[in-house]
C-alpha positions as CSV (number, residue, x, y, z in Angstrom):
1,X,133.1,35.7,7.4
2,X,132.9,34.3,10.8
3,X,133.5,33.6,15.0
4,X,135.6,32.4,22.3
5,X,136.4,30.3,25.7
6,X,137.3,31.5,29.2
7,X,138.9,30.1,32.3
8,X,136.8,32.3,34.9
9,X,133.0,31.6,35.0
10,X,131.5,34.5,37.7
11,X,127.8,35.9,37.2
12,X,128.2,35.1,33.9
13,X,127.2,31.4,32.5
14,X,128.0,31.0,28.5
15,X,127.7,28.3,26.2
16,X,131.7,29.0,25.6
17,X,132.9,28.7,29.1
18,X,136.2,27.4,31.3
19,X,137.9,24.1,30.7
20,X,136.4,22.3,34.2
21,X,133.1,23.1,33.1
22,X,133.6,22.7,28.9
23,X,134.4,19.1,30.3
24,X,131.0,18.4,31.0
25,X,128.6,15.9,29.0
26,X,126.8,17.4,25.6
27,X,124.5,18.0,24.2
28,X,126.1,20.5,21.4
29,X,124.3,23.0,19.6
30,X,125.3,24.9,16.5
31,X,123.8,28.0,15.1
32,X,124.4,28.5,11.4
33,X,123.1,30.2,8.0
34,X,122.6,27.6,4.5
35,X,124.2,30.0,2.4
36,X,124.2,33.7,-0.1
37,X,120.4,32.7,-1.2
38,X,118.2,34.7,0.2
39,X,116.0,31.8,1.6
40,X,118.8,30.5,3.4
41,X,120.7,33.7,5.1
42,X,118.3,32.9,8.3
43,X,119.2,30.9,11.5
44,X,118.8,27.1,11.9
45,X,120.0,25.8,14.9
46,X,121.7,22.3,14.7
47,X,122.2,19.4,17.7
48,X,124.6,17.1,18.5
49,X,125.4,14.5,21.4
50,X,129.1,13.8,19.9
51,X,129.7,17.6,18.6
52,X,130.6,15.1,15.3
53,X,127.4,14.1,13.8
54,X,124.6,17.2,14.0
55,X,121.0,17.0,13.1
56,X,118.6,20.1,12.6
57,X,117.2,21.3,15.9
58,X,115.1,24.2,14.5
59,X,114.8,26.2,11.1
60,X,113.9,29.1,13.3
61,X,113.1,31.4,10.1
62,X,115.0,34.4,12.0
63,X,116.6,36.6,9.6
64,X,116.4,39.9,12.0
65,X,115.4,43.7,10.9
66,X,117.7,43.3,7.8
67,X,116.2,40.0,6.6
68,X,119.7,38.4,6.3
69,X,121.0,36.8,9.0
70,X,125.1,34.7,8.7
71,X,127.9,33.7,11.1
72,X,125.8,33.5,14.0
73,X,127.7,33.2,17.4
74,X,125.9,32.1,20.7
75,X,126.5,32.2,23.9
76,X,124.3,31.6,27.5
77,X,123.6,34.9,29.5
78,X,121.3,35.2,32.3
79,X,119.3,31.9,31.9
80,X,118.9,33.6,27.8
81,X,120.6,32.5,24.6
82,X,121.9,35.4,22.8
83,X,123.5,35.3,19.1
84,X,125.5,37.5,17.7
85,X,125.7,37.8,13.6
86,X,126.4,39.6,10.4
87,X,123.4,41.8,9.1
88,X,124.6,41.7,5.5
89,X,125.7,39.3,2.6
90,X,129.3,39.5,2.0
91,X,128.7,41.5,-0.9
92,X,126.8,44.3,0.6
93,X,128.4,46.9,2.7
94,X,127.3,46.7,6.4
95,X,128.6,49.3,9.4
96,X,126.7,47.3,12.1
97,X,126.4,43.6,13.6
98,X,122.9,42.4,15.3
99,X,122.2,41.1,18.7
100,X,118.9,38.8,19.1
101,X,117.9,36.4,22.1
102,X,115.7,33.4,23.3
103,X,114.6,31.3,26.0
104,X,113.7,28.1,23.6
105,X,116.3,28.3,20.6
106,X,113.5,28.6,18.4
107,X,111.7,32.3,18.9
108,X,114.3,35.2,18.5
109,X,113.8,38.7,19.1
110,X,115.9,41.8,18.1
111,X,117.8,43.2,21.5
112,X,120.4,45.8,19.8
113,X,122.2,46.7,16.8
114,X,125.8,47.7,17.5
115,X,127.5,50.5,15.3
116,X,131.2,49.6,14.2
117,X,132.4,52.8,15.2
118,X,135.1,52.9,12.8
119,X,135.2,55.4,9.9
120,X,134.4,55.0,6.6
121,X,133.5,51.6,7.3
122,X,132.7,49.0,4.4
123,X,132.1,45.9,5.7
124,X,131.2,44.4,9.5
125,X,131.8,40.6,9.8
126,X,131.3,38.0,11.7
127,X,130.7,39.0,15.3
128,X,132.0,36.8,17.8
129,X,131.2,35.9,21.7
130,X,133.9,36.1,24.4
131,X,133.1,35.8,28.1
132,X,135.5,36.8,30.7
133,X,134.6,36.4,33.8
134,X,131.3,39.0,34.3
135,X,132.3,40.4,31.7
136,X,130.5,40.1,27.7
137,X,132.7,41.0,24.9
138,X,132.3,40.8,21.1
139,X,135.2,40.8,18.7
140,X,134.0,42.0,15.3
141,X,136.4,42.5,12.2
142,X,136.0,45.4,10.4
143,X,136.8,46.8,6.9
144,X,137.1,50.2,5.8
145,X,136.1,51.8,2.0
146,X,139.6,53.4,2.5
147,X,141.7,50.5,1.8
148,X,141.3,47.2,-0.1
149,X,142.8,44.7,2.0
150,X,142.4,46.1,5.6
151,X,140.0,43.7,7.9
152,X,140.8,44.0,11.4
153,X,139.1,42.9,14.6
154,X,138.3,45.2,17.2
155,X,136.4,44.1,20.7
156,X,133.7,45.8,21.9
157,X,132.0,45.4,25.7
158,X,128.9,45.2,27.0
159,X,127.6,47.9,29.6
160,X,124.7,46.5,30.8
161,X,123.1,43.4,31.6
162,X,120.5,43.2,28.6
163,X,123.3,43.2,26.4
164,X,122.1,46.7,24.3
165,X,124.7,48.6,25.4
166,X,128.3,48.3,24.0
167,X,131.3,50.0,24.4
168,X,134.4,50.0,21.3
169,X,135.7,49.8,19.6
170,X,138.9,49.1,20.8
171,X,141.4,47.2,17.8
172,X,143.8,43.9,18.5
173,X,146.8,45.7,17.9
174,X,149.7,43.3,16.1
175,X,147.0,40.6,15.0
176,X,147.7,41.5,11.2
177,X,146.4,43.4,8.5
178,X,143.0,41.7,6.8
179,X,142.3,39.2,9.5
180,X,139.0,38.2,9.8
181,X,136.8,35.6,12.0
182,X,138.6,36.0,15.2
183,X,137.5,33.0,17.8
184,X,139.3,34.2,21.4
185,X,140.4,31.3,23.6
186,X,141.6,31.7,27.1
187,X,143.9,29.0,29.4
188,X,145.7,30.6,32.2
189,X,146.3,34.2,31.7
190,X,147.8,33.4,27.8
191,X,145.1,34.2,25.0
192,X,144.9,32.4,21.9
193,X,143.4,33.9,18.9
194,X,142.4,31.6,15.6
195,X,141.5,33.8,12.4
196,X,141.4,33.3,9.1
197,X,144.1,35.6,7.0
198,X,142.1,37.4,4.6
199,X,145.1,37.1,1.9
200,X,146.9,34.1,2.0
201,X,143.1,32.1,2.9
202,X,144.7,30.2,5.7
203,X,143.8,29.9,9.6
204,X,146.3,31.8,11.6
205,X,146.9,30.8,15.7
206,X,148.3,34.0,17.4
207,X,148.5,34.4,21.3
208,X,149.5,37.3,23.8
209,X,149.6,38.0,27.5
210,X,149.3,41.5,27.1
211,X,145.3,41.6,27.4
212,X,142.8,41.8,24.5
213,X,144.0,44.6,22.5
214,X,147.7,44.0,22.7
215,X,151.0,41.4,21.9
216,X,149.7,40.0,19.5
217,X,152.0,37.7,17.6
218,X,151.5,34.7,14.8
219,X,152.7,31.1,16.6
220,X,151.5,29.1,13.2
221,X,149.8,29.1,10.2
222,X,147.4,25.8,10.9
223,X,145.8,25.2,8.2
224,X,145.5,25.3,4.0
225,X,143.6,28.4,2.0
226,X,140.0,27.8,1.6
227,X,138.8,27.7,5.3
228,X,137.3,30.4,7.2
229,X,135.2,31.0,10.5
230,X,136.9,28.8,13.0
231,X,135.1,28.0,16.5
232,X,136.9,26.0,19.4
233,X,135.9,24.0,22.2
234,X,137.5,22.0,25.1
235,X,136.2,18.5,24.7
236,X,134.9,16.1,28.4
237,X,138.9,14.1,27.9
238,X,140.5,18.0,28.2
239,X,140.9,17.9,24.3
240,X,140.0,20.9,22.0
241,X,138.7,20.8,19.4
242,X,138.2,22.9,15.9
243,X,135.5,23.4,13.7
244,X,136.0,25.2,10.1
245,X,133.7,26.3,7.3
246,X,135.9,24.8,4.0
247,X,133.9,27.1,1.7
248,X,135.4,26.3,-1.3
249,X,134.0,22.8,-1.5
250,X,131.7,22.6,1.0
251,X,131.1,21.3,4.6
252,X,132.1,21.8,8.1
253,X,135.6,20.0,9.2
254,X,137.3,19.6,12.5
255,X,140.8,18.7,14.1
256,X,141.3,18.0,17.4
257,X,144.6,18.9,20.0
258,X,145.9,18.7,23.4
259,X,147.5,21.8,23.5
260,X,146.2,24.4,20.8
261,X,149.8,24.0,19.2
262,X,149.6,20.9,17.5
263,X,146.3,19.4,15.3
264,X,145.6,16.4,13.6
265,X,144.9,16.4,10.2
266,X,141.3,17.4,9.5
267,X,137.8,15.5,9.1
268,X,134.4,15.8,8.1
269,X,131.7,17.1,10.2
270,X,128.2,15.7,9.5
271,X,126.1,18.8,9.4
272,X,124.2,19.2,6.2
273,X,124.1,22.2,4.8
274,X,125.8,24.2,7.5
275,X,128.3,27.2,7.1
276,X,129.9,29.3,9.6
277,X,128.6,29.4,12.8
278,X,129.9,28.2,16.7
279,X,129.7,24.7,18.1
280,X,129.0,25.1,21.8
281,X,127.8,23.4,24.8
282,X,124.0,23.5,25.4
């Protein structure tokens, strides 16, 4: 499962947020889940000063109305922290995502649960922050009990300032069949989209300049089966960086670029025990 960066920063101030300001000093936080036990599909909240090395901020023991809480995204809306996340394990169907918010990064309360909208819906995953401009947006990916192999990501926007309102869903049309843990990146008016494929197990980069929901087309295949719920953040040298959950073997790993086209090889995160989640600026 997983989980976006903007160049326009208006009435809207998110942890995710345009290259001049993502060059700012840390400190880095990182929402995650532990893993499929039940003790440890809540949130903890991690810290960093280096976005490298993370130490536990908070076990915050927020699991939501569902009592299962993964693949948290957060993002920094109206002097609030909102998350984003799955309300499911990955083996239980799930036709919603959850919204929750705090002032401290420790006490979380329920603000809205978001219907997929799409029919006949099996699974909703991974529910991601993108801010653009004023406006909130969430990319989910969806999969249906009509098909096997048919994730998709759709975007759906938020109609009011408390965030419990939502519009969608509208899809990303040409981003693939079964693509999953869509992380939106914008520089200039091209976006970039990283997801895992849901087949092959790799992370995809696609890009249009059509707008959200259209032109979508694959520019590489980044990195090897076995990764999933990749985040991205412009470091204070104008550098991005990556962060993916290897789940096969365990651990958080990053890769670093100047362009979004070309990575180095991948490295270890220190963050004990963390899964998918979104590094971000505190």
């Amino acid at each position: 499962m997983k989980r976006f960066l903007t160049v326009a920063l208006l009435a809207v101030t998110a942890l995710v947020v345009s290259p001049a300001a993502a060059r700012a000093a840390g400190p880095f936080v990182y929402p995650t889940f532990k893993g499929d036990g039940a003790a440890d599909q809540e949130l903890w909240i991690y810290q960093s000063t280096n976005a490298t090395s993370f130490s536990v901020l908070a076990d915050t023991n927020y699991r939501g109305p569902t009592g299962v809480l993964r693949d948290p995204s957060i993002v920094r809306y109206n002097n609030r922290y909102y998350i984003a996340y799955t309300v499911q394990s990955w083996t239980t169907n799930s036709s919603y995502f959850n919204i929750a918010t705090s002032t401290n990064l420790t006490s979380w309360t329920h603000v809205a649960s978001v219907p997929s909208g799409i029919a006949n819906t099996r699974f909703t995953w991974a529910p991601e922050f993108f801010v653009e401009g004023s406006m909130v947006r969430i990319i989910a990916n969806v999969a249906q009990t009509t098909c096997s192999n048919c994730f998709r990501p759709y975007v759906y926007t938020a109609q009011n300032s408390a965030l419990t309102s939502w519009s969608g869903p509208a899809q990303m049309w040409g981003l693939g069949t079964n693509h999953i843990d869509a992380f939106l990146v914008k520089v200039g008016s091209t976006y970039h989209a990283f997801v895992k494929d849901e087949t092959s197990k790799y992370i995809e980069h696609w890009t249009t300049t059509a707008g959200l929901t259209a032109g979508w087309v694959q520019v590489a295949q980044l990195f090897a089966a076995g990764h999933e719920g990749p985040s991205v953040l412009r470091m204070d040298d104008g550098t991005w960086r990556i962060y993916i959950d290897r789940y096969t073997n365990g651990g958080i790993w990053t890769a670093t670029s100047r362009d979004l086209y070309t990575w180095s090889g991948l490295s270890a995160v220190a963050c004990s025990g963390c899964r998918h989640g979104t590094v971000a600026r505190a």
